[in-house]
N, C-alpha and C positions, 0 to 999 in steps of 0.2 A: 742320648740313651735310646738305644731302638726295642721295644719289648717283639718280645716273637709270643704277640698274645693267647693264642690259641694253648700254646704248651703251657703258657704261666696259667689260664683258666682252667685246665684239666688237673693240672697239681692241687689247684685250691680246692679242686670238685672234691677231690679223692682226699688231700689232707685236713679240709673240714668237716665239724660230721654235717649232715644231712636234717641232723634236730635244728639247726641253722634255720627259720623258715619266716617267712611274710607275714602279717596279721594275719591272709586267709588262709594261714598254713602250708601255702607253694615254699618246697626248700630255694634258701638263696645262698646257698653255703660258697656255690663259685663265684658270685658276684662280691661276697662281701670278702673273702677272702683274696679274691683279687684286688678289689680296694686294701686290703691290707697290706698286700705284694707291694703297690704301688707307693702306698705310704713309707713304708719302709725304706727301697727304694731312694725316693726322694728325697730324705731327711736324711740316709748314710754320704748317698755321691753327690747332690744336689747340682744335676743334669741342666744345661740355658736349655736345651732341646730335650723333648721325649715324643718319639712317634709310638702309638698301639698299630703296628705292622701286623695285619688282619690275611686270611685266607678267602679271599674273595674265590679262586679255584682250588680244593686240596687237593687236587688230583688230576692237571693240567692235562688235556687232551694232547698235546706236542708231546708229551712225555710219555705219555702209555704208548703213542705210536710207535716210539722206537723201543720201548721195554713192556709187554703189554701186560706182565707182571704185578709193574708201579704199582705199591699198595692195593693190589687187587682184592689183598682178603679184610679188608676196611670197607668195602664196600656194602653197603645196604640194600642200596636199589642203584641198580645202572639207568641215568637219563640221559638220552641222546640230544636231547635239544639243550642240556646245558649241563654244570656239573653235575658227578657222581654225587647221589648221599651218604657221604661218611656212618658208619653204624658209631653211635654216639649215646652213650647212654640216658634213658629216657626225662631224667628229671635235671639233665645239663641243658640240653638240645633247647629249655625253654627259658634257661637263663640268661643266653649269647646274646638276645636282641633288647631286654635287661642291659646288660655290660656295655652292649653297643650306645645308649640310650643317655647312660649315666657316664662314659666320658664323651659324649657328646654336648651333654648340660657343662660338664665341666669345663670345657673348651681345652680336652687333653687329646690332639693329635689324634686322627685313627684314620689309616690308610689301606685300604686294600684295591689293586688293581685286576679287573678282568682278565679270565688264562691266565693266572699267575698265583703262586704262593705267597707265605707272607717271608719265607727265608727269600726267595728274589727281592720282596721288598727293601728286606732289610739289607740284601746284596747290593741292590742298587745306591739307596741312601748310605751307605758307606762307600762306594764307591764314588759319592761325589764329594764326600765331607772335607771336607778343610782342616778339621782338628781331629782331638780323640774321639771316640767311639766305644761306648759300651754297649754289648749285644748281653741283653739278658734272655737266656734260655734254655729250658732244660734238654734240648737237641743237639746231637755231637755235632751233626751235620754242619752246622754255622762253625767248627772251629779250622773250618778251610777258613776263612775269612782273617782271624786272629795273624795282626802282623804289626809286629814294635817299632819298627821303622815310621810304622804310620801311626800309631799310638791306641790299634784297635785290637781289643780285647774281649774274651766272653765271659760273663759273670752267670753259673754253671750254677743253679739254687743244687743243693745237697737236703735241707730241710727246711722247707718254705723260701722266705729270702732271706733270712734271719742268719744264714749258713751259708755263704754263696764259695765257689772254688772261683779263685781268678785265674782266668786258662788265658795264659800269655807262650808265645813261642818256645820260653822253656820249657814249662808245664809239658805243653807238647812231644815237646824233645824228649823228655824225662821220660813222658808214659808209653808214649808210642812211636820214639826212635825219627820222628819228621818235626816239620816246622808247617805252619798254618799252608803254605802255597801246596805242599804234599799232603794234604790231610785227605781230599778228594780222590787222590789215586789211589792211596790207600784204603779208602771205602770202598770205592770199585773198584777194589781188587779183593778182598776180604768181604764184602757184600753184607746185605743186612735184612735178616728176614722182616724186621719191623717196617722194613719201606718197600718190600718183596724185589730187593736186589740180588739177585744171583752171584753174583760174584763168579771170580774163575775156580771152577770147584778142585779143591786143594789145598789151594793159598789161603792160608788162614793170614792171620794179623802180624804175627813175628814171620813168616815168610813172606808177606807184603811188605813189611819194615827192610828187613832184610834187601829182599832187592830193588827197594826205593834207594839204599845206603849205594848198593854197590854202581846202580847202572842211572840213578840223579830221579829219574822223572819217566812217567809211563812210554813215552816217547822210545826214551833210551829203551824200557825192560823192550819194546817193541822191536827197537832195532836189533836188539841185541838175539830175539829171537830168529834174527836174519841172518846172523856172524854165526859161521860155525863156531869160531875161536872166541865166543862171550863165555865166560863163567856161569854156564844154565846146566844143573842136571840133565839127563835124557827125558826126565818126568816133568821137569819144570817145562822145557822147550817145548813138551808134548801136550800140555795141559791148555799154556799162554797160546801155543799154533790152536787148539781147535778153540778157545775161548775168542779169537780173534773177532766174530757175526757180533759180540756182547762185547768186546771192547769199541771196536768202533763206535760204537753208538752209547758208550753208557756215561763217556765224558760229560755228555750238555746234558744229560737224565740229573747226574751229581754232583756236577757243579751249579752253583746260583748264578741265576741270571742278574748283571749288572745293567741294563741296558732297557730294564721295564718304562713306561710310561708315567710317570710320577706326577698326580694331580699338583697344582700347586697352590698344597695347602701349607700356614702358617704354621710352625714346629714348634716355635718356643713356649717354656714350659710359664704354662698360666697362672698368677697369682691371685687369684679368686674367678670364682663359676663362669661360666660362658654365657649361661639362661639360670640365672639363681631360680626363677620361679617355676621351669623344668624338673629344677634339682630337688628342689621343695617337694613336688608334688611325687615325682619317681621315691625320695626318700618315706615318705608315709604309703605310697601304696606297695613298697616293698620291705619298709623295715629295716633301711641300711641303718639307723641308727649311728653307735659310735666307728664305725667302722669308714664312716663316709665325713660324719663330724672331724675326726681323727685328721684324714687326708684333709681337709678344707684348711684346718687350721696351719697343714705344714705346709701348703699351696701359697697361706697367707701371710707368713710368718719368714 
């Protein structure tokens, strides 16, 4: 089970309240609720493996070079000597190293690699798995990955984890006309303001579906912009020719990287604490309370 921690953290920020808080009153609403994510979780699928696939870069330098766009308006402050700062709202930002802290007591997996996201993380570790694969996260993005052949699926929270959509290649099929291998052309082609992807301006979602259907794979719509004798409107042929500077380059922007640097750390999922007397003390000086009790038990159990 790979989490794409960052999105499950920001879910918990916003669907717990914020009265959530520490004895000294700091809110901890995204830390215990992500221990609840993960309780949940564990006690429905009970995963041998669970990575917390972390964002060591959100906003990969490689990637703005060729889209300079790339969540541009997420930006905070631009550092040139290393990653951008995400604008993140003020009382999460000082929960993250909290969350980091507390599955690290726990000895539950947490990976993030330099210049890289954590959907490449999660790209990668599935790209070497051996068995099935559950990607939990609330990002369409990762349902390029989703493929039954391999046994890798996305488990999609709708209302905490309690709710989860199992997005398997039918799913896909059903809602958006592709299967996990076309999900990616389909994004970049239909684009997404949420990750400042332009997309080719026109082609909405059922016009991306559409001639994903007729011409296979962006390759094909590409060729096909080449054949007089393709099945392309005059507008289509006119849009896909001058979007051409933005296809080239938006493939490796949207698709995840399989090929990252993968520390070699231990995945499997731990049956009690890493550093019990870390976890002791992190739990009294923030308060996790039952929410961390909770998890221990199903860790142990």
């Amino acid at each position: 089970m790979l989490l794409d921690t960052a999105s499950l953290y920001f879910r918990a920020y916003f669907g717990v309240p914020d009265s959530v808080r520490a004895p000294d009153g700091t809110p901890v609403n995204a830390v215990r609720g992500l221990l609840d994510f993960i309780d949940r979780l564990v006690k429905d699928h009970r995963p041998d493996h669970l990575v917390a696939c972390m964002d060591a870069d959100w906003r990969p330098h490689w990637r703005v070079e060729l889209i300079p766009s790339y969540k541009a308006h997420r930006v905070a402050e631009e550092r040139p000597a290393g990653p951008d700062e995400e604008e993140v709202p003020d009382t999460l930002s000082p929960q993250v190293p909290v969350i980091e802290a507390v599955l690290d007591a726990l000895g539950i997996a947490r990976v993030g690699v330099a210049g890289y996201e954590a959907d490449d993380v999660i790209g990668t570790y599935t790209a070497r798995a051996t068995g099935p694969v559950d990607i939990v996260t609330g990002d369409r993005d990762l349902y390029q990955l989703v493929d039954d052949a391999r046994g890798v699926r996305v488990l999609y929270p709708v209302k905490g984890v309690g709710t989860l959509n199992l997005v398997d290649e039918a799913a896909l099929r059903e809602k958006y006309g592709v299967d996990g291998g076309g999900y990616a052309d389909l994004a970049l082609l239909r684009g997404d303001p949420s990750d400042g992807l332009p997309g080719v301006p026109g082609i909405g979602e059922k016009t991306a579906a559409k001639l994903l259907a007729e011409f296979g794979d962006l390759a094909g719509i590409q060729a096909a912009v080449d054949d007089p004798k393709a099945k392309l409107t005059p507008t289509q042929r006119r849009r896909l020719t001058e979007a051409a500077p933005y296809l080239a380059v938006a493939p490796k922007v949207v698709r995840v990287a399989e090929d990252v640097p993968l520390p070699d750390t231990g995945t499997a999922l731990p049956h009690g604490p890493h550093d019990a007397g870390a976890l002791d003390s992190l739990a009294a000086r923030w308060g996790l309370g039952r929410s961390l009790q909770r998890l221990l038990t199903t860790l142990t159990t």
